[in-house]
N, C-alpha and C positions, 0 to 999 in steps of 0.2 A: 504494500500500500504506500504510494506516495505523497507526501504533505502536496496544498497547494501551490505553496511557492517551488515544490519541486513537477508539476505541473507545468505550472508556466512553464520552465525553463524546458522541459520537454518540446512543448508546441513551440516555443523558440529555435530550438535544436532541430525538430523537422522541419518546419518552415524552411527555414536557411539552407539546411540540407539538396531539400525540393527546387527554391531559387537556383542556386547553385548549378543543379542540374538542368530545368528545366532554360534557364539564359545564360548569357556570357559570365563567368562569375570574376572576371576580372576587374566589371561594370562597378563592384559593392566593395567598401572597405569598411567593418565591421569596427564599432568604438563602444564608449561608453561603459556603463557596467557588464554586459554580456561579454565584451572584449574580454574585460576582466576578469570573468570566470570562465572564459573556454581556454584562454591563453597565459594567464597569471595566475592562475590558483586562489581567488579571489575565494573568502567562505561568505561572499555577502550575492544572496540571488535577485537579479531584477526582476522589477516588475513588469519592463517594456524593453525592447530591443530598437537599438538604432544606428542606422547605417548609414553612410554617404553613398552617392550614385553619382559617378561621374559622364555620364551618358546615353542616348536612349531617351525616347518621349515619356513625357506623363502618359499620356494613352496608353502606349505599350506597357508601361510597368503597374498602369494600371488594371488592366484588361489580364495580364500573369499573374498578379498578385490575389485577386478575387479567382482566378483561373485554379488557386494554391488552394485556397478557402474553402471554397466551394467543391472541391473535386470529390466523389465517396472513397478514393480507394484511402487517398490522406486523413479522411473522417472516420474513415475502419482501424485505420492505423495509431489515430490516436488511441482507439476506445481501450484498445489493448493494455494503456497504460492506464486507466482507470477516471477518462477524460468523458463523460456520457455524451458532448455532443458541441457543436461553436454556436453561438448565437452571435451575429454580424450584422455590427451599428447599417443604419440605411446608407449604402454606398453614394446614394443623391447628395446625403448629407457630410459624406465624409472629405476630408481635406485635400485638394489635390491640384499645386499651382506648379508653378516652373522652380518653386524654392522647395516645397515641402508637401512631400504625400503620405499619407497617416491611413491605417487600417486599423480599426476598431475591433475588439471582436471581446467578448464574454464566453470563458470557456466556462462549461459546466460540472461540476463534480460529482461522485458519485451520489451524492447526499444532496443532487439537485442545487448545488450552491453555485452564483453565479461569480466568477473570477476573472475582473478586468484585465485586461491586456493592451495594446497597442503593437505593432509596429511600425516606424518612422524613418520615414528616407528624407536627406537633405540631400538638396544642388547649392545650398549657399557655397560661401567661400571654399575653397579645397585645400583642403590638408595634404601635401604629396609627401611619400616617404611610405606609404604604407607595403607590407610585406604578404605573400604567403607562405602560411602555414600551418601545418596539420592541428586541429581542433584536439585541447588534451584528452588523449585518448579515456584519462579514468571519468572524465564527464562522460563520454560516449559509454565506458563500459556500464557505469551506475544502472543509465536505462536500457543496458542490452543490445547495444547499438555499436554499429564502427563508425569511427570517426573516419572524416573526411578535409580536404585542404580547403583552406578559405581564406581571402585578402583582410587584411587586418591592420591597427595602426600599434607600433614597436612601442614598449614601453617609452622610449622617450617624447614620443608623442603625446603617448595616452595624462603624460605628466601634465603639460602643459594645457590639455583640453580640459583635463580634470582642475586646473588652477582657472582656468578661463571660464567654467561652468560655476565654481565656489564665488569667483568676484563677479560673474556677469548674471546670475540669476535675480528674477524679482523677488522673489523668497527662497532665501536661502535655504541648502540642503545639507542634513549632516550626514548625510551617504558621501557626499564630495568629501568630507575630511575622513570619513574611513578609506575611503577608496584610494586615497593618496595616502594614510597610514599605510595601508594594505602594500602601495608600491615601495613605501618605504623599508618596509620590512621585506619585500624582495631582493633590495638592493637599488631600487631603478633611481630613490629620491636626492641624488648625489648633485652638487650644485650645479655644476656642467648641464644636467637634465633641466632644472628649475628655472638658469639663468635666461632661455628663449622668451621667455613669457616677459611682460613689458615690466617697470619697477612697475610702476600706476597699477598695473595688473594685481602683481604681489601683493601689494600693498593692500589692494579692496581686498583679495581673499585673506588674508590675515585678519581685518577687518570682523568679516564677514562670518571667520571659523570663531574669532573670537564673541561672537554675537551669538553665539549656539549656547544650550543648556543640555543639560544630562537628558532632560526630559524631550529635547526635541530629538537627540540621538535614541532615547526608548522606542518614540513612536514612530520614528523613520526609518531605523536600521533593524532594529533589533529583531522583531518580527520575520525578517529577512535571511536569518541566520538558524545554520541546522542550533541543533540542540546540542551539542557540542562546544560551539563557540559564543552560542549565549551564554555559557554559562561560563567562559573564558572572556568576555565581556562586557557582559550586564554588569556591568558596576561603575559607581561616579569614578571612582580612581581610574577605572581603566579608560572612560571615558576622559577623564582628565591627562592623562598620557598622553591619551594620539593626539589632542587639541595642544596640549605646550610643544609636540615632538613635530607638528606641522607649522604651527606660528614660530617656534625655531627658526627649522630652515627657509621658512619664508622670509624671517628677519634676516636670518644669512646671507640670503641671497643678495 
């Protein structure tokens, strides 16, 4: 039996999979938190997946992506994992410009509970540098699955997108300051990584991690996390950790 948030990341894992296959997979470079957990060992699962697309019409990527959704064999395929069914926002209403296209979808669980999702393609500005490679295989093994290659942005990237998303959001996220713990304790948060991002930049995320409470990191990450590492981080100290060991090297920088 699978938690919900190991769910999601299921229908994430296929999704992507399916893209991959079904279009160019060169088109996609995968960031964000998913980044992080197929490629960094990340213990914090998203709720949404989001990719850049450097190519290719909205049409098209529209027209494959509902093509993904809607198909039975993909719908047979989740059930397996204990997913009973997608319910998918009205495609009339859903987002879809020359910058950003958004897919909606409510998976269902077995207990009839309904479980938001998105995933989210940009054309804004492009990030170039991104790399492939092979999706961690022990993600793929968890659901019984083989892993497969996929375009992705290198942890020095992922640094700075994650400092650019801590200082540039309207409401701030304390997922951004684990998520850059989480690199730091890979090794990736070494000055060299940090210094790309603007001072001005640094400076709002410092800001910005500094404006977080325990309680906002409870109800934004925590829930997110196997049971394992809640219990390895649900606590003010430890939450007080990653917030001085990021406003750190933020000041360092």
């Amino acid at each position: 039996m699978y938690s919900d948030t190991q769910l999601r990341e299921i229908f994430h894992f296929c999704f992507l999979e399916r893209l991959l296959r079904l279009t160019s997979p060169e088109l996609y470079s995968l960031k964000g938190g998913v980044n992080l957990r197929f490629f960094f060992n990340s213990p914090r699962y998203s709720e949404d997946m989001d990719l850049d697309v450097t190519a290719g019409s909205v049409a098209t990527l529209k027209k494959n992506g509902y093509k993904i959704l809607e198909d039975a064999a993909f719908i047979r395929n989740l059930k397996t994992f204990g997913i009973a069914g997608i319910e998918l926002n009205d495609p009339q209403k859903a987002k879809h410009t020359e910058t950003t296209q958004r897919f909606r979808v409510g998976l269902i669980n077995q207990a009839g509970l309904r479980l938001p999702t998105r995933i989210e393609f940009s054309r804004r500005a492009q990030t170039t540098g991104a790399v492939t490679e092979t999706v961690d295989p022990e993600v793929a093994r968890r659901y019984r699955k083989l892993s497969f290659r996929c375009r992705h942005y290198p942890a020095a990237i992922a640094v700075v997108q994650k400092i650019q998303a801590l200082a540039g959001r309207s409401v701030v996220q304390a997922r951004d300051v684990f998520d850059l713990y989480m690199l730091h304790m890979g090794g990736h948060l070494a000055p060299a990584a940090v210094a790309p991002a603007s001072a001005t930049t640094r400076h709002q995320a410092l800001e910005a991690a500094l404006s977080l409470t325990f309680a906002d990191f409870q109800g934004q990450v925590v829930e997110f996390l196997d049971k394992e590492h809640r219990a390895q981080y649900n606590s003010a100290a430890a939450w007080q950790a990653m917030q001085e060991t990021i406003v750190q090297v933020l000041d360092d920088a």
